[in-house]
N, C-alpha and C positions, 0 to 999 in steps of 0.2 A: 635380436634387435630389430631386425627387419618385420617381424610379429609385431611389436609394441608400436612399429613405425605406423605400417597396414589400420593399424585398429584405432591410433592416434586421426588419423587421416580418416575414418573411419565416423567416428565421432565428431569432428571436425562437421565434414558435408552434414552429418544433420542439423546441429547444433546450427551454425551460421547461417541457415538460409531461415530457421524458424527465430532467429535476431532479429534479421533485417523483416520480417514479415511484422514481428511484433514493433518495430520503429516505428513504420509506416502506419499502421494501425494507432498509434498513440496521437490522440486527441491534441488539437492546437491548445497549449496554454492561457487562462485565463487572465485577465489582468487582476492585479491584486486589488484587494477590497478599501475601500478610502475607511477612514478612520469613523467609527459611530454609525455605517451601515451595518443592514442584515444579512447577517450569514446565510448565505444558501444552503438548503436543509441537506444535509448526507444521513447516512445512516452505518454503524461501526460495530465491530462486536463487543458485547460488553463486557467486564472483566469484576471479580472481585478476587481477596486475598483468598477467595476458596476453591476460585475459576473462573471457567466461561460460563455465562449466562445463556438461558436457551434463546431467547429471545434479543433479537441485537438492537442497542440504544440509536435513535433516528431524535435529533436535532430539534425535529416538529413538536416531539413528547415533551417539551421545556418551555413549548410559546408561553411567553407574557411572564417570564422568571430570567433571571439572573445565571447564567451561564460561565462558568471560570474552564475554559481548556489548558490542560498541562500537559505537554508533552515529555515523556520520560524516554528519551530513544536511545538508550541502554542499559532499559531495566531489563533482568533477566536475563543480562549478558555478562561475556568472562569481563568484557572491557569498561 
């Protein structure tokens, strides 16, 4: 028990200090975008039903087209 305790504590000290290092590090949030402006370009990996693509989809590749984002945030999962 006192093993599991040790190594719990253990993992503890590293884990929590490289948290608080990555909070700190995280970028002020932007304010959200008004309605009928331009997205600011990102750039994401791309996906097809066959994979990843080597090259990853960037925002800019679409100027002056019609863009529809769908967010799926549990495909590929149990939930």
């Amino acid at each position: 028990m006192r093993m599991l305790s040790a190594a719990a504590l253990a993992v503890a000290a590293l884990v929590v200090p490289a948290m608080r290092a990555e909070a700190q590090a995280a970028p002020a949030p932007q304010p959200p975008l008004e309605v009928g402006a331009v997205a600011p370009d990102f750039v994401l990996p791309g996906a097809t039903r066959y994979g990843l693509l080597q090259q990853p989809v960037r925002l800019s590749d679409f100027r002056g087209k019609t863009v529809v984002l769908a967010f799926f945030f549990r495909a590929r999962t149990r939930g």
